[in-house]
Structures are given as C-alpha cells and as structure tokens.
C-alpha positions in Angstrom: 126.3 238.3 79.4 122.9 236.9 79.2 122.1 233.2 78.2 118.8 232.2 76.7 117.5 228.7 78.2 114.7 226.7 76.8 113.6 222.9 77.1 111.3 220.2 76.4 110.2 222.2 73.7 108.8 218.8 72.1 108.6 219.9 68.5 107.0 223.4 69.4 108.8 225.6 66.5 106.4 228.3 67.3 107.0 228.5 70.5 111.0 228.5 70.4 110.9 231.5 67.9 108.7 233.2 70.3 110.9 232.6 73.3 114.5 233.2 70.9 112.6 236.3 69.8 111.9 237.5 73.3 115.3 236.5 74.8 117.3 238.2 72.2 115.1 241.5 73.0 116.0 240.6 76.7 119.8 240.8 76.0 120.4 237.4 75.4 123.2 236.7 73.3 123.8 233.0 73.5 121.0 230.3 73.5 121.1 227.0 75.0 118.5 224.3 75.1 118.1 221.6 77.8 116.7 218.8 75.7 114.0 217.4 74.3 113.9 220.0 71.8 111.8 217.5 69.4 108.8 215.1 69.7 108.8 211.4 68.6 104.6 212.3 67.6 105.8 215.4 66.3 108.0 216.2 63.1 111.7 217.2 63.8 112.9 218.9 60.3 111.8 222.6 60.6 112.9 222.8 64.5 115.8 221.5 63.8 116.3 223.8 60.8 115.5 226.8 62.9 118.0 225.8 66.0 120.9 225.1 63.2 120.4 228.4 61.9 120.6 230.2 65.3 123.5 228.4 66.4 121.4 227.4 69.5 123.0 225.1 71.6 121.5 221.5 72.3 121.5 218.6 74.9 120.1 215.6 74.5 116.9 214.4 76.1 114.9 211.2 76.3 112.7 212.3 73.1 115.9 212.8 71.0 116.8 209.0 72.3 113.4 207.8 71.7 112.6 209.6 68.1 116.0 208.1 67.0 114.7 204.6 68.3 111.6 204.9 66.3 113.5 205.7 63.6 115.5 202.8 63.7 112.9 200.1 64.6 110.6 201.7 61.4 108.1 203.7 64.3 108.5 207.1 62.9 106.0 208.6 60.3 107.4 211.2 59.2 110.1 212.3 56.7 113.4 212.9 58.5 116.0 214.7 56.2 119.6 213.7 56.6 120.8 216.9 58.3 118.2 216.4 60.6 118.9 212.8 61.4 122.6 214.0 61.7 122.2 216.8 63.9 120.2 214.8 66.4 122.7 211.6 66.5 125.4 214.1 66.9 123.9 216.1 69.5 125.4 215.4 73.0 124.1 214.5 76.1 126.1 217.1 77.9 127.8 220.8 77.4 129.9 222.6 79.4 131.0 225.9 79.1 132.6 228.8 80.4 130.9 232.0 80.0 132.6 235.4 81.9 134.5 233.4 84.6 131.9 230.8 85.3 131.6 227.2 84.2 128.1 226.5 83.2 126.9 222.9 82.3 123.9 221.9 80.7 122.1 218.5 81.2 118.7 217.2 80.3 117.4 215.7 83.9 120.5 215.7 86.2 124.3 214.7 85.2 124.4 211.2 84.2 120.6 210.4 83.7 118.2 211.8 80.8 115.3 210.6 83.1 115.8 211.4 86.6 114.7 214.9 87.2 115.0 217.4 90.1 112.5 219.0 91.6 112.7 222.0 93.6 111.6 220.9 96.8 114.0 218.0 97.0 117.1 220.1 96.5 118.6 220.8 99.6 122.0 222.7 100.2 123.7 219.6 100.1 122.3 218.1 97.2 122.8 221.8 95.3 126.8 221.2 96.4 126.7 217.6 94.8 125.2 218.6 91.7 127.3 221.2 90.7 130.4 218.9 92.2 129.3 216.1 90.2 128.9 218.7 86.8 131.8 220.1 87.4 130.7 223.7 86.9 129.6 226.6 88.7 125.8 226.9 87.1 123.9 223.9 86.4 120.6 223.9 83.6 118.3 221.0 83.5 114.9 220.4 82.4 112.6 217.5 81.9 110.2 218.1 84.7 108.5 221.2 82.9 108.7 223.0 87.0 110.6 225.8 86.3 112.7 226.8 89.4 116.1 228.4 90.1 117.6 227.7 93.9 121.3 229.1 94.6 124.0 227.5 96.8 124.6 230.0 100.1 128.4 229.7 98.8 128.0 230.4 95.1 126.6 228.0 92.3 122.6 227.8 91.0 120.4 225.0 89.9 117.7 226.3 87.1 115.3 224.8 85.1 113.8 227.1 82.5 111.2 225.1 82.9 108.7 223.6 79.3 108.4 226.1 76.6 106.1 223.6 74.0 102.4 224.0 74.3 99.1 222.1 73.6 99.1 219.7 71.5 102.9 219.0 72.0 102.9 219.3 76.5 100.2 218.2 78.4 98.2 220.5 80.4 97.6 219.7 84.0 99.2 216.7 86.2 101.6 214.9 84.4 103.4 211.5 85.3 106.9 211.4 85.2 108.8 207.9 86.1 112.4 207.7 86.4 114.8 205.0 84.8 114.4 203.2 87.9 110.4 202.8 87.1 109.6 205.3 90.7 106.7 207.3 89.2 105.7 211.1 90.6 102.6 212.8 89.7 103.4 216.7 89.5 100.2 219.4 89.3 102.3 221.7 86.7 101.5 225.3 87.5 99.5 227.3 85.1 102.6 228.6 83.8 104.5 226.1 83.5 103.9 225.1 79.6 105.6 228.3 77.5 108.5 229.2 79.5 112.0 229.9 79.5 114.9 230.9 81.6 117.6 234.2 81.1 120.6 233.1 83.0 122.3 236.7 83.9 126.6 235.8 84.5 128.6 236.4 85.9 126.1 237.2 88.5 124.5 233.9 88.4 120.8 235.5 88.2 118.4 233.0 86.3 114.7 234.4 85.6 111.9 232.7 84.0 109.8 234.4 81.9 106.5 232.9 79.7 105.8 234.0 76.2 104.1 237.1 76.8 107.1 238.5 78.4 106.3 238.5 81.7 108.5 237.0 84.4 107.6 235.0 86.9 108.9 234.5 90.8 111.4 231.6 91.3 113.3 230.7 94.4 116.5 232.6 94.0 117.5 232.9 97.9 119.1 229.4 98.4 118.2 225.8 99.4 117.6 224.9 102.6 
C-alpha cells in the first residue's frame, strides 16, 4: 500500500491536484494531509471542496485554528460556505490509523502541539523512540516546518514530513521564521525544494519518499537518527 502525504498546503488548490494527481500515478491509494491545508489570507471553499471529494484525509494545523478565529472575531474576508466552515471545525487535530499491520499517526507539528515542529537535525534515536511512544504508532507524519525529511528508528518506526506543497504567493520563498507556542523563534534557509512537495509513505515497509511537482524525487535521510 502507498499513502499520499501533503501539508501546509495554505490554500494552494493547484498545487494539491498536482501532487493528488501525481501520487495516485505513483500508486498511492489513500491520501492524507498534515495540516494547514488552508490559509487565513487565502480563500478556503474550493480546497476544501476538492479534499471532500477525494476523501483525503485531514489534520488540523495552526491556519485551520487561526482562519476559524478570524472568522469568529469578524477578520475573515471572504465568503465561507457552511460545509466548509463545518468541515474545518470538525476536522481533528490528530488521526491514527492502521494500514497493512502498521499504526500510522498523523499530527500537524509533533503530538500534542500544532506549533512546535521537528526538524531533522534535532531528532536523535531517542527522541525518534519518544515520538512514536508518545503517538502511539509505528509511523509518524508531521509538517509545519515546510523541511521535508524522513529519519527511521534502527528498531523499526519513521518520522517524515512531506514537507510544503503551497507555492508563491501562498509559502514564502527563502528563510522563513517559525516561533513555537513557547515564543523560541528559529530562522530556517528552506531548500530550493522545499515549497511543492509531498511525501509517498510505502507500508508495510515503512519507506517514505519526497517527491516535488514535476515528479522527481528527491534524497531524504532514510538510514536512521543518530
């Protein structure tokens, strides 16, 4: 079996048919997406459409969190039909599932925190073992950093991040600031790459490869943390 993952998309409809399109000519069969699948500047009704009729599974992310805010406090400018306003109060901050014998779970930045991302040069082997111990599952599929990485445990288990799949206007080229929910801030230099990509998670062989829109995939740290 072979998953389709995509996040922080940020309202780039384009670009997720492009990736779905791709993925399903890759094998992929079932589609997940890490969060922040829409944009509080951007609008959310035809992404959403599209992702309700694929069936694509969703997480949510901080942008889901704050477009509903906006909405609330009056902030948001632009129409926001009530299937779509439905589909993204309903959607969860979490799924789990298991796929051929292997529990996969599916968070925005880590479990428990839609804010506090991982990056691949932090994760060690014991912080690889906590994660999945903490998730409760065997594969673990974040986002929210737009670095896409995958890093295995020496004993079994994977931590992947597909990586972002939106594009200018709707991610930022270049550095970008991310600060956590604790207000720590981290600059990151985003690869080239980095903005149009998403994961194919093979199981049960717990393979994860990211690939960018044209097709072509791109080396990830598959040979464990250290």
């Amino acid at each position: 079996m072979k998953l389709g993952v995509y996040s922080d998309v940020h309202g780039d409809v384009e670009a997720l048919r492009v990736a779905h399109r791709l993925a399903e000519g890759l094998g992929c069969s079932v589609h997940v997406c890490c969060g922040d699948l829409v944009d509080k500047a951007q609008p959310a009704d035809e992404i959403t459409a599209f992702v309700m009729e694929k069936r694509l599974s969703c997480v949510r992310g901080n942008h889901e969190r704050w477009l509903l805010a906006a909405v609330r406090d009056g902030r948001y400018r632009y129409p926001l039909p009530r299937t779509t306003k439905v589909f993204l109060e309903t959607t969860p901050a979490s799924l789990i599932q298991d796929l051929d014998g292997i529990r996969v779970a599916v968070h925005h930045a880590r479990p428990g925190s839609d804010m506090d991302g991982l990056f691949e040069d932090d994760l060690s082997v014991a912080d690889v073992r906590g994660l999945l111990a903490e998730a409760e599952c065997d594969v673990l599929l974040v986002g929210h950093t737009h670095q896409a990485f995958a890093v295995s445990h020496p004993g079994g288990g994977l931590v992947g991040n597909p990586g972002a799949l939106g594009g200018p206007p709707f991610v930022q080229v270049g550095s970008v600031a991310l600060i956590s929910s604790t207000g720590e801030s981290r600059v990151l230099a985003r690869p080239e790459s980095a903005a149009g990509t998403f994961g194919v998670l093979e199981l049960p062989e717990c393979r994860f490869q990211v690939c960018d829109l044209t097709g072509r995939t791109l080396p990830t740290n598959t040979l464990g943390a250290t």
